[in-house]
Wavefront OBJ file of the C-alpha trace (Angstrom):
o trace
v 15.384 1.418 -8.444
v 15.249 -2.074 -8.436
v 14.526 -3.770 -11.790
v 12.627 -7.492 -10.589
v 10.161 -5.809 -7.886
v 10.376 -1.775 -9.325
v 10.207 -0.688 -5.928
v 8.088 -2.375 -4.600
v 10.000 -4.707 -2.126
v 7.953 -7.480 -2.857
v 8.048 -10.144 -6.009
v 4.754 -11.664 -7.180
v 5.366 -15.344 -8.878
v 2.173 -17.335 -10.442
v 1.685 -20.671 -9.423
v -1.355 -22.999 -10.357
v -4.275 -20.974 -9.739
v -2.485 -18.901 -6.856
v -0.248 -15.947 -6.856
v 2.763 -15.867 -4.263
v 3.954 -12.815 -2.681
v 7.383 -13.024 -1.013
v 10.121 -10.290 -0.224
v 12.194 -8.867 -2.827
v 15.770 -10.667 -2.673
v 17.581 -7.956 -3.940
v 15.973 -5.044 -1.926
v 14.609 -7.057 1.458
v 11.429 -5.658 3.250
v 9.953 -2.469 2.991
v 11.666 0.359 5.596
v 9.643 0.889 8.594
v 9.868 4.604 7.673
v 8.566 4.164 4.121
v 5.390 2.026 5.546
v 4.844 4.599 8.789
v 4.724 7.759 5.738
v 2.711 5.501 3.614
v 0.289 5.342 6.337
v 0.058 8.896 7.359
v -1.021 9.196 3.773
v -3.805 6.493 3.547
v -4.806 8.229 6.962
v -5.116 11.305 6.219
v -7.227 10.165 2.800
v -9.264 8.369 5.089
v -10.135 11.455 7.483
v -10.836 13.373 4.015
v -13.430 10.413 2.562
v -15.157 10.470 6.209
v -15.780 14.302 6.536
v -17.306 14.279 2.944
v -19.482 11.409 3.807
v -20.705 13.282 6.945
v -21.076 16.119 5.197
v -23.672 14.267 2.234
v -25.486 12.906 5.415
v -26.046 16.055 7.026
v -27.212 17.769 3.886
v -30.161 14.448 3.554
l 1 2 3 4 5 6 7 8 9 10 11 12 13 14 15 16 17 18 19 20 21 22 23 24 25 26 27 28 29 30 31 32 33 34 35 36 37 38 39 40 41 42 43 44 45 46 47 48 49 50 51 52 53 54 55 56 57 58 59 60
């Protein structure tokens, strides 16, 4: 794993009252595979979050 961004592929420097997010130099960007699993994740989460919330709304 990459010691400056853990992981991350991307490096946050502070500047004056702003915080700059650039590409990690030692790992590049972020592996179109990594980012496509990633979202499969956040997706399925999301269809999860929206059958409890119909679910409350049907039981009011």
């Amino acid at each position: 794993m990459c010691e400056l961004c853990e992981g991350q592929h991307v490096v946050h420097t502070l500047t004056d009252g702003a915080v700059r997010v650039d590409t990690c130099p030692v790992c590049g960007p972020k592996p179109q595979e990594l980012i496509n699993q990633e979202n499969m994740v956040l997706d399925q989460k999301r269809a999860e979050v929206l059958a409890i919330l119909s679910a409350m709304k049907e039981a009011v």
